[in-house]
N, CA and C atoms as an extended XYZ file, in Angstrom:
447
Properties=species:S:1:pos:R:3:atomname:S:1:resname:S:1:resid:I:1 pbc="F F F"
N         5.360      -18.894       -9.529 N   UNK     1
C         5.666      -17.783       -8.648 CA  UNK     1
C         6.760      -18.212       -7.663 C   UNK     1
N         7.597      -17.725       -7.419 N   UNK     2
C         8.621      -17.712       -6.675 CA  UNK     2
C         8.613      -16.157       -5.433 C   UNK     2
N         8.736      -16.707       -4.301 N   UNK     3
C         8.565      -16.250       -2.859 CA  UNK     3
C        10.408      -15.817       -2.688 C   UNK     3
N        10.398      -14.708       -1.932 N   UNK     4
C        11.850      -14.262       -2.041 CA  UNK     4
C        11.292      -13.575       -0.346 C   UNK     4
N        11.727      -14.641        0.224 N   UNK     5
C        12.254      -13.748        1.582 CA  UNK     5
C        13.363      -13.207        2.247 C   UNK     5
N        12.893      -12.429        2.805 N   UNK     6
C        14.381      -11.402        3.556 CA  UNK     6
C        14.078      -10.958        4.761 C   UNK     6
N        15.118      -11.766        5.171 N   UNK     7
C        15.841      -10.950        6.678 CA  UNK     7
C        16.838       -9.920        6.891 C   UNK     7
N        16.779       -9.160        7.862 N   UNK     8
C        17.690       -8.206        8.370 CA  UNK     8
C        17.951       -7.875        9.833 C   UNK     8
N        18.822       -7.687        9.881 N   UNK     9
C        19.344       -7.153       11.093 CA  UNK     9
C        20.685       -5.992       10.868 C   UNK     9
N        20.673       -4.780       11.930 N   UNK    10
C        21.145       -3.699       11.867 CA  UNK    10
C        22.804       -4.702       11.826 C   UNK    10
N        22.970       -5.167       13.445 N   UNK    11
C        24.484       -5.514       13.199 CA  UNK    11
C        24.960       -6.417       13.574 C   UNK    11
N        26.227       -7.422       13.296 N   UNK    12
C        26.272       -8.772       13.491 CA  UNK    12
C        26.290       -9.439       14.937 C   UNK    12
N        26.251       -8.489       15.890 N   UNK    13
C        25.811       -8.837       17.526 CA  UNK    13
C        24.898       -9.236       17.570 C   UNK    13
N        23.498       -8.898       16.396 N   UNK    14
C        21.659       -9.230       16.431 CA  UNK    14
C        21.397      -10.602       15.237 C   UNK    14
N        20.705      -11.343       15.692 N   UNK    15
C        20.662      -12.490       14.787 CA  UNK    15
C        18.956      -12.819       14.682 C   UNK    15
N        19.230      -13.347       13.492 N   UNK    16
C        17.750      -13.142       12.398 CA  UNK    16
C        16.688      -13.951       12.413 C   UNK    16
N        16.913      -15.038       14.169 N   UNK    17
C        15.892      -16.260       14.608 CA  UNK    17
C        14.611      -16.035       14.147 C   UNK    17
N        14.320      -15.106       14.745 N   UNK    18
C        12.439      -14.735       15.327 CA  UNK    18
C        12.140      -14.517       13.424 C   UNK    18
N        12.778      -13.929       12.777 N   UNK    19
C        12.449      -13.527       11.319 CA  UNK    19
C        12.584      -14.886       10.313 C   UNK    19
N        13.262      -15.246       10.743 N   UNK    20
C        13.929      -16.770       10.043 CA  UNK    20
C        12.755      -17.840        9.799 C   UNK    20
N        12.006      -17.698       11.845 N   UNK    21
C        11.127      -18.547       11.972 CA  UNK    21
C         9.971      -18.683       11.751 C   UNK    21
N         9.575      -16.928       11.619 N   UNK    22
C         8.262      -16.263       11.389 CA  UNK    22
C         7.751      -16.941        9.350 C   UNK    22
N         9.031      -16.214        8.623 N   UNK    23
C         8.984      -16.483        7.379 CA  UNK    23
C         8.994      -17.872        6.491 C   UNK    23
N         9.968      -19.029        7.597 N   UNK    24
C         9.870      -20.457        6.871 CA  UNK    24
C         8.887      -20.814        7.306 C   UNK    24
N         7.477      -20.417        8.607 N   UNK    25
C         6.759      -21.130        8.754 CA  UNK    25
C         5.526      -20.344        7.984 C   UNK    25
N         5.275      -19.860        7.370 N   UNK    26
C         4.523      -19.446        5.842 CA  UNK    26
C         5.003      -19.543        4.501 C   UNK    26
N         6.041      -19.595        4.577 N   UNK    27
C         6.526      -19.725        3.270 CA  UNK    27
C         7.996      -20.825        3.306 C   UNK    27
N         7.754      -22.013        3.534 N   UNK    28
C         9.018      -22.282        3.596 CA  UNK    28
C         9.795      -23.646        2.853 C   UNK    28
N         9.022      -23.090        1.190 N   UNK    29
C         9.734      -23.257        0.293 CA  UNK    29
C        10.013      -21.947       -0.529 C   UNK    29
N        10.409      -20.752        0.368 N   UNK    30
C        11.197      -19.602       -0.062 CA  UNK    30
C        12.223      -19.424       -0.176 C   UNK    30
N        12.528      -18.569       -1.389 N   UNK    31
C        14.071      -18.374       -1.392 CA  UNK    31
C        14.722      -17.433       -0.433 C   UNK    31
N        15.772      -17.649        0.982 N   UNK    32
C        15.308      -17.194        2.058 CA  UNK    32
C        17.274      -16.328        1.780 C   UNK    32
N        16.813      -14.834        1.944 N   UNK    33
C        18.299      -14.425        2.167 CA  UNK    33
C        18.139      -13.615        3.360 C   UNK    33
N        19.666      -13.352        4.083 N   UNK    34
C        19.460      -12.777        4.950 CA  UNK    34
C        20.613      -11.388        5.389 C   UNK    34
N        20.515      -10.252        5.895 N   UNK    35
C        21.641       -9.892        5.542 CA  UNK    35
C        21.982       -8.798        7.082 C   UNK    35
N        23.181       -8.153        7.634 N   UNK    36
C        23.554       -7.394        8.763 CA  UNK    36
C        24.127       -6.531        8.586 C   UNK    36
N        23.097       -5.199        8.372 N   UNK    37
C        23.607       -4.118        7.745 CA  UNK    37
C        22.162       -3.431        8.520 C   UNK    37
N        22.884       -1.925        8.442 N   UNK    38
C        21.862       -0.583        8.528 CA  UNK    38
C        21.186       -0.879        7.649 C   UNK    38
N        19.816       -0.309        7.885 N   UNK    39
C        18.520       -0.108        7.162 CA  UNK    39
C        18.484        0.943        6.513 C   UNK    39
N        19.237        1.889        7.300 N   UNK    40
C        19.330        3.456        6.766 CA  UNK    40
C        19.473        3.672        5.056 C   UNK    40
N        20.112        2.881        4.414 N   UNK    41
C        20.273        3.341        2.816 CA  UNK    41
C        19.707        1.848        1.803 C   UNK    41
N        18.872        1.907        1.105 N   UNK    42
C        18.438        1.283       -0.041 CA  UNK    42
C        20.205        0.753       -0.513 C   UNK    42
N        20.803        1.154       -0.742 N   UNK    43
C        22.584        1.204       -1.843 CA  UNK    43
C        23.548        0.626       -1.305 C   UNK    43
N        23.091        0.580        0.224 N   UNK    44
C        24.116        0.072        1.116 CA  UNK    44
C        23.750       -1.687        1.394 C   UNK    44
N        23.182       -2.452        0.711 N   UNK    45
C        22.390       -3.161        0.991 CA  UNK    45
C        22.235       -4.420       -0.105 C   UNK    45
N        23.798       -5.140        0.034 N   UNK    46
C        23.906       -5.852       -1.454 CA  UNK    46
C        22.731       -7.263       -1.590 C   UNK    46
N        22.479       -7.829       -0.536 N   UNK    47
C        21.566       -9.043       -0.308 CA  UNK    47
C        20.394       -8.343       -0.935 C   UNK    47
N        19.421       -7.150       -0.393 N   UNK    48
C        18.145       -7.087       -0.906 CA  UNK    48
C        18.172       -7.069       -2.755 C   UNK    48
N        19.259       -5.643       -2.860 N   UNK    49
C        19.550       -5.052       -4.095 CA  UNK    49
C        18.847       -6.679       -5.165 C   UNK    49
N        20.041       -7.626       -4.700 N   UNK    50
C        20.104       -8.772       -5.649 CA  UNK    50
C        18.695       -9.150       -5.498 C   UNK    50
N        18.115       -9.825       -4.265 N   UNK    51
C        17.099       -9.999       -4.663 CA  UNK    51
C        15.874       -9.207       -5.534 C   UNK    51
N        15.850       -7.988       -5.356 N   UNK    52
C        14.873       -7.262       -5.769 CA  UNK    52
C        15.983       -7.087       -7.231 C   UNK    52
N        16.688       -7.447       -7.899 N   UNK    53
C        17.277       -7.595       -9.448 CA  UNK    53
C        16.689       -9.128       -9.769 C   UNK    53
N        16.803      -10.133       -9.142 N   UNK    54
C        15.987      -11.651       -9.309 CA  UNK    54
C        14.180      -11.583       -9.743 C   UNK    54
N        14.054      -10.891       -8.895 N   UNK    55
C        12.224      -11.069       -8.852 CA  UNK    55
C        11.897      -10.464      -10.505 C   UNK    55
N        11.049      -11.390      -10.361 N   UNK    56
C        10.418      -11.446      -11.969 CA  UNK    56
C         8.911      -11.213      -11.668 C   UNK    56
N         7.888      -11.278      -12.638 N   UNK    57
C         6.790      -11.188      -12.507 CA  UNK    57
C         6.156      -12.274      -12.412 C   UNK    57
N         4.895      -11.573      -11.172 N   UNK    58
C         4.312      -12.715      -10.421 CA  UNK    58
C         5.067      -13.341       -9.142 C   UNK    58
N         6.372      -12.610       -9.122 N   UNK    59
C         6.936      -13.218       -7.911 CA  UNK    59
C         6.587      -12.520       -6.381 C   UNK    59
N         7.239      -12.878       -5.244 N   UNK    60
C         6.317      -12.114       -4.175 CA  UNK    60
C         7.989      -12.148       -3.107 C   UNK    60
N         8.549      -10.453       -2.495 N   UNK    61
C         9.209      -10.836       -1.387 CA  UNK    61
C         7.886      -10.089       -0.411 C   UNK    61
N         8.821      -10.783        0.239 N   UNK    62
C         8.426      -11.244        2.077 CA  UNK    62
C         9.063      -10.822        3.164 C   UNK    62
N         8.918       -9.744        4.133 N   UNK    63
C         9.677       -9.615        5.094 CA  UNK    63
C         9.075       -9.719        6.139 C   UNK    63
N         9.174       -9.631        7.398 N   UNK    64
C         8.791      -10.372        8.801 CA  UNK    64
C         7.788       -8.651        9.202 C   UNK    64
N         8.744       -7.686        8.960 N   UNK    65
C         8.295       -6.368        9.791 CA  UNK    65
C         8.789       -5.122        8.770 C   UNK    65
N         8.035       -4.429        8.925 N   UNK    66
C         8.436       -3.329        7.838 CA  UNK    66
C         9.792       -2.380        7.794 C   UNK    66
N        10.091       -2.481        9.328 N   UNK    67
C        11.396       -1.878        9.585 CA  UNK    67
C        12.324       -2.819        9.023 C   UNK    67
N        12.524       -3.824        8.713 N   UNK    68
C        13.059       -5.107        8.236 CA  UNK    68
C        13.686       -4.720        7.047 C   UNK    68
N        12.678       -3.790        6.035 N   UNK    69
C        12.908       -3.503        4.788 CA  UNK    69
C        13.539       -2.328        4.606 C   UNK    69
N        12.978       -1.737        4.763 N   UNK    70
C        13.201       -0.049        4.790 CA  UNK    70
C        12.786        1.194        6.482 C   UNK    70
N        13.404        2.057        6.210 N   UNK    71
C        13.346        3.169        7.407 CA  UNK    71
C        13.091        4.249        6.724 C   UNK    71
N        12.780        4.473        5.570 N   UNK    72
C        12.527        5.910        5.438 CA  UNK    72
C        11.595        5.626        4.439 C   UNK    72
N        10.825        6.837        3.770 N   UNK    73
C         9.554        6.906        2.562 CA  UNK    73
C        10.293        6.585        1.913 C   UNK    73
N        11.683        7.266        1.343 N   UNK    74
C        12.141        7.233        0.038 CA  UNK    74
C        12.815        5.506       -0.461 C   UNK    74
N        13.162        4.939        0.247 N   UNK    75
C        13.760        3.436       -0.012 CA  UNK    75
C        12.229        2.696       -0.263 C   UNK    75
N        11.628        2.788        1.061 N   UNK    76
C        10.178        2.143        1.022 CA  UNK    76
C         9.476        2.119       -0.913 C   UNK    76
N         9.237        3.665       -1.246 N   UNK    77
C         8.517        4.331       -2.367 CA  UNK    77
C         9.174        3.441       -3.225 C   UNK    77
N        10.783        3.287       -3.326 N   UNK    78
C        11.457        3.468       -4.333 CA  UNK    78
C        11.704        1.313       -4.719 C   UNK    78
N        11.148        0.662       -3.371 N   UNK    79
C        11.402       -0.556       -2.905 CA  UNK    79
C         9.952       -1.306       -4.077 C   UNK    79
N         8.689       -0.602       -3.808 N   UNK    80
C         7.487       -1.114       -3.943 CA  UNK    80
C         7.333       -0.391       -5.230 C   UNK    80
N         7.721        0.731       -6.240 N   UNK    81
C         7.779        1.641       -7.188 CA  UNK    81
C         8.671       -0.188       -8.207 C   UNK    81
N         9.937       -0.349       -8.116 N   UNK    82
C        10.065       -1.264       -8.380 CA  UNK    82
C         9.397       -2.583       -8.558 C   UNK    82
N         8.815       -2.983       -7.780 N   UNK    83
C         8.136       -4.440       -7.540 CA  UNK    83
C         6.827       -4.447       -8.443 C   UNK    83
N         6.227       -2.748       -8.444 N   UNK    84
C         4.886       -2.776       -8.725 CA  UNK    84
C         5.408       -3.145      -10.986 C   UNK    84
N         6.703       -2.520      -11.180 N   UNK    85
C         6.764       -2.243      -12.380 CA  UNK    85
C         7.098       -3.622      -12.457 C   UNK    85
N         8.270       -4.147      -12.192 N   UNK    86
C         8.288       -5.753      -12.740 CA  UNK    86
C         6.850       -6.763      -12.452 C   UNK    86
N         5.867       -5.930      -12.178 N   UNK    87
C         4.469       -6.709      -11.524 CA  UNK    87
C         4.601       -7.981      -10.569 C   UNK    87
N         5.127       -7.584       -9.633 N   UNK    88
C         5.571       -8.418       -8.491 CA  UNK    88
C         4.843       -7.632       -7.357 C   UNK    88
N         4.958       -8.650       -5.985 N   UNK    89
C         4.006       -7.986       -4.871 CA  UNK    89
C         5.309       -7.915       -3.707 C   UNK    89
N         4.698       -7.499       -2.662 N   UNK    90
C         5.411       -7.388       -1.425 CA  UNK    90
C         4.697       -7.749       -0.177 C   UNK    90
N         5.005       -8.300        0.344 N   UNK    91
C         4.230       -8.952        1.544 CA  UNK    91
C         5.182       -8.694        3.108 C   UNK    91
N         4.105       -8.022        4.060 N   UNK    92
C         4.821       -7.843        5.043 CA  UNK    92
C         4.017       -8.366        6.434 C   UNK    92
N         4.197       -9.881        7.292 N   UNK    93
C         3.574      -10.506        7.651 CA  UNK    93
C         3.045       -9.876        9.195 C   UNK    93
N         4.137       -9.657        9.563 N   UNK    94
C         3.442       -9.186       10.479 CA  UNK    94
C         1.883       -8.253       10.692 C   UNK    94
N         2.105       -7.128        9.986 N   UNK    95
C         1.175       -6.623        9.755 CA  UNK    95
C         0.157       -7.245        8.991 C   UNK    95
N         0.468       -8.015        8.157 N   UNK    96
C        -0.479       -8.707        7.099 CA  UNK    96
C        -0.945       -7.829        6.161 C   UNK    96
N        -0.102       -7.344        5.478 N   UNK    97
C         0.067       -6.217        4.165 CA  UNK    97
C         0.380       -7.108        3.151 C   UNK    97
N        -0.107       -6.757        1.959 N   UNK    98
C        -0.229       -7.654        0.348 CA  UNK    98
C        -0.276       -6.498       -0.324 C   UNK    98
N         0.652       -6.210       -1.235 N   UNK    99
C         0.507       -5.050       -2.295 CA  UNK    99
C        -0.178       -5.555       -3.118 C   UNK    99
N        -0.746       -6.359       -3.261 N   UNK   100
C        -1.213       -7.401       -4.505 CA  UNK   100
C        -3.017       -6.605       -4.363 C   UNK   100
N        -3.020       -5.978       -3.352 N   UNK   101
C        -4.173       -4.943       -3.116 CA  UNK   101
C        -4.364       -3.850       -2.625 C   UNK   101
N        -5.199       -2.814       -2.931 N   UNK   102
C        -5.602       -1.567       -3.204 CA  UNK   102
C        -5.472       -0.849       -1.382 C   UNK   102
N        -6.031       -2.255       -0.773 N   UNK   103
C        -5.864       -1.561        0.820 CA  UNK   103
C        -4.337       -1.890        1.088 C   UNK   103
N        -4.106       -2.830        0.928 N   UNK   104
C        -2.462       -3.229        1.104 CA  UNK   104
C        -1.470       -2.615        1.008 C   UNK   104
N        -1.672       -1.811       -0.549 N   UNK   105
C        -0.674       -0.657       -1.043 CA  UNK   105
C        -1.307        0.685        0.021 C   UNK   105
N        -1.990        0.714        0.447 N   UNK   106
C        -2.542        2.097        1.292 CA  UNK   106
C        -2.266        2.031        2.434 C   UNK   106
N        -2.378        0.936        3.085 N   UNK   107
C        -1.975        0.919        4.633 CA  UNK   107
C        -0.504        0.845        4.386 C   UNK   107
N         0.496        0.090        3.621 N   UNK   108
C         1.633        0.372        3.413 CA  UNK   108
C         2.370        1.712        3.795 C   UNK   108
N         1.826        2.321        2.700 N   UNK   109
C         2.594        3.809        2.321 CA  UNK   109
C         2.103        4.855        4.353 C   UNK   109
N         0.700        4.400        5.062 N   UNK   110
C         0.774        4.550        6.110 CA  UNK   110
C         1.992        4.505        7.029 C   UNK   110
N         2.015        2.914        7.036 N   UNK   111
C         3.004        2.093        7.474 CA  UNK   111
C         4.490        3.011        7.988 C   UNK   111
N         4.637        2.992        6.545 N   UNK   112
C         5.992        3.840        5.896 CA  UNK   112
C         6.076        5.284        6.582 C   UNK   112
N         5.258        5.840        6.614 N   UNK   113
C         5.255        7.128        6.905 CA  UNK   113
C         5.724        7.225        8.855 C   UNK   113
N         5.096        6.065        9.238 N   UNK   114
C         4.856        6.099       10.740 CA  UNK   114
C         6.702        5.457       11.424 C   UNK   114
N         7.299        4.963        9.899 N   UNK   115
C         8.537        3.820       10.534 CA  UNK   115
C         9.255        5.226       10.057 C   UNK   115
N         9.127        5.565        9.719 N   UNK   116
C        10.344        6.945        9.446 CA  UNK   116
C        10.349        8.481       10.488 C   UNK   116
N         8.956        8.351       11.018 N   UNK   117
C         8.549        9.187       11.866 CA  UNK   117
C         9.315        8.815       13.825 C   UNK   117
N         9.009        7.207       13.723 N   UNK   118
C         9.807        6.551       14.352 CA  UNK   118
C        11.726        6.476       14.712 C   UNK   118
N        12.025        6.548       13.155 N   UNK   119
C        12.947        6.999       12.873 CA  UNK   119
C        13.937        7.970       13.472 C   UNK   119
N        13.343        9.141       13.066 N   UNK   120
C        13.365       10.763       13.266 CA  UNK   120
C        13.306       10.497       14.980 C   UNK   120
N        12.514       10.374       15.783 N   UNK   121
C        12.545       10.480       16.893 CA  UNK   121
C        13.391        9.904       17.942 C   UNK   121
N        14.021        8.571       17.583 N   UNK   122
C        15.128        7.867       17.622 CA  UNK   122
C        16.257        8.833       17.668 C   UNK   122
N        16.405        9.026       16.247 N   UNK   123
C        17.636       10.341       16.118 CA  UNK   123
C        17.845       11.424       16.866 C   UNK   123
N        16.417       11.492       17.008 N   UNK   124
C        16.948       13.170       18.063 CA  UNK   124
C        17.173       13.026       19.709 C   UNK   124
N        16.129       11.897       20.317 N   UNK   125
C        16.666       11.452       21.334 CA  UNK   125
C        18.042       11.246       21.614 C   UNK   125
N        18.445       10.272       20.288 N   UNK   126
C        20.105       10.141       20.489 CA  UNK   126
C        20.745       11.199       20.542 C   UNK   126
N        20.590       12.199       20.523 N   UNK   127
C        21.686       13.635       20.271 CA  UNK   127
C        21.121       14.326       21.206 C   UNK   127
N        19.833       13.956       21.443 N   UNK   128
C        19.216       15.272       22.929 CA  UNK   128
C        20.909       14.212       24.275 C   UNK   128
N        20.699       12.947       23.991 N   UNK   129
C        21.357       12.287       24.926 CA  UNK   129
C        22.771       12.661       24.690 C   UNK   129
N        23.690       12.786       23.978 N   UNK   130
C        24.891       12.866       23.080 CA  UNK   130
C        24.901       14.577       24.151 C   UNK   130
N        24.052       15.520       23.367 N   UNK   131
C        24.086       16.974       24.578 CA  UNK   131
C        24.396       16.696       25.429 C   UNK   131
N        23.337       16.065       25.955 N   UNK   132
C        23.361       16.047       27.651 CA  UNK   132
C        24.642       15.706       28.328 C   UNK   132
N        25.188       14.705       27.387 N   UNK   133
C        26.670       13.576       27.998 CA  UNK   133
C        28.089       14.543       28.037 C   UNK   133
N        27.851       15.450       27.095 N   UNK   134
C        28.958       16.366       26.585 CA  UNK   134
C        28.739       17.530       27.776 C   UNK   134
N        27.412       18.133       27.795 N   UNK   135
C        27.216       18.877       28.965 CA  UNK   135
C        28.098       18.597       30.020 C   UNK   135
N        27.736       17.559       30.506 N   UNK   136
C        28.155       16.988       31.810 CA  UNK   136
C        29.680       17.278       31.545 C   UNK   136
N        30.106       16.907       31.042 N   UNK   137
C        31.876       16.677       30.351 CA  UNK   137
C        32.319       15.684       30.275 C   UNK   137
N        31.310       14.768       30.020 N   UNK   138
C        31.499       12.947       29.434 CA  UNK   138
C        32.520       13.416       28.055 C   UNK   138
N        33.868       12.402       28.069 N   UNK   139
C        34.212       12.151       26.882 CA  UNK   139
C        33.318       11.153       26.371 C   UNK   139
N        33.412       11.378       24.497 N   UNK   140
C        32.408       10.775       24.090 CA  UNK   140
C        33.450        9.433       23.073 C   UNK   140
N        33.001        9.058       22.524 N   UNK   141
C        34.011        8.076       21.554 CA  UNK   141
C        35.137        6.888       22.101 C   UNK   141
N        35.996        6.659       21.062 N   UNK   142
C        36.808        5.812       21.663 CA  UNK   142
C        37.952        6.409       22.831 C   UNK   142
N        38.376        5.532       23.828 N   UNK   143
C        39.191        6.141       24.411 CA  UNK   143
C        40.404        6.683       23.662 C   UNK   143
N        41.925        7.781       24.214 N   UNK   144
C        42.814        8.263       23.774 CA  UNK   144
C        43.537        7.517       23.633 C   UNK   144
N        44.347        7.585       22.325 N   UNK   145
C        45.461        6.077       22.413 CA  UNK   145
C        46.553        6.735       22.459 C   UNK   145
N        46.959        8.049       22.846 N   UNK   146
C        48.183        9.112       22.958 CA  UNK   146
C        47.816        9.400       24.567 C   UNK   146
N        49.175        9.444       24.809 N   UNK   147
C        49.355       10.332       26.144 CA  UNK   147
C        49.747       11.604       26.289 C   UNK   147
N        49.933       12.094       26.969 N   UNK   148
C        50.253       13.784       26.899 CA  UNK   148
C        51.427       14.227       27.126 C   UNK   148
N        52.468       12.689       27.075 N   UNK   149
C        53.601       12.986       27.487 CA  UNK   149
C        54.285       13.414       26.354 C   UNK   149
């Protein structure tokens, strides 16, 4: 069996310590990748992609936190829909989730439901805030690189 861990982080300002340290100290003769990208798309996401094309059966990835992996049902579904067919597991430590069982796969798909719900609320805050800024008559974006002359 071969252990395939993964780190993430949204963007290269955030760095992958606390996940790095969490995962080599359970598993740390894992194959450890790591990658700095949005969570937002399964496609956008060449480090996991590969790993989850590597894993064979009987193998196990590993991520620190579930947001780590995925942000929405459909990547999540489509993440563990995979793993379950090559008969591989998924392990998510924090929580202490094992697909390798019946409660594992159930509190999961919980899990999932609650990080996307999370999600969603994120988003709209950001745009209730984005209103509000525009209200006011905040320019929003980069500054003008033209003058009006």
């Amino acid at each position: 069996m071969t252990v395939f861990a993964y780190g993430r982080v949204s963007t290269v300002d955030q760095n992958t310590d606390l996940q790095i340290t969490a995962l080599k100290k359970e598993y740390p003769d894992s194959v450890y990748r790591e990658e700095k990208v949005s969570g937002t798309s399964l496609k956008k996401r060449p480090v996991l992609n590969l790993l989850l094309d590597m894993i064979a059966q009987g193998d196990k990835l590993v991520v620190w936190k579930l947001d780590r992996l995925a942000r929405n049902m459909k990547d999540l579904v489509e993440i563990v829909d995979l793993l379950t067919e090559k008969k591989a597991a998924l392990e998510i430590l924090d929580q202490k989730i094992d697909t390798n069982t019946a409660t594992g796969k159930a509190f999961l798909q919980m899990l999932g439901v609650f990080a996307e719900f999370e999600t969603n609320l994120r988003n709209e805050r950001q745009m209730a805030g984005i209103a509000a800024a525009r209200a006011k008559g905040k320019h929003l974006g980069r500054k003008c690189m033209l003058s009006e002359k």
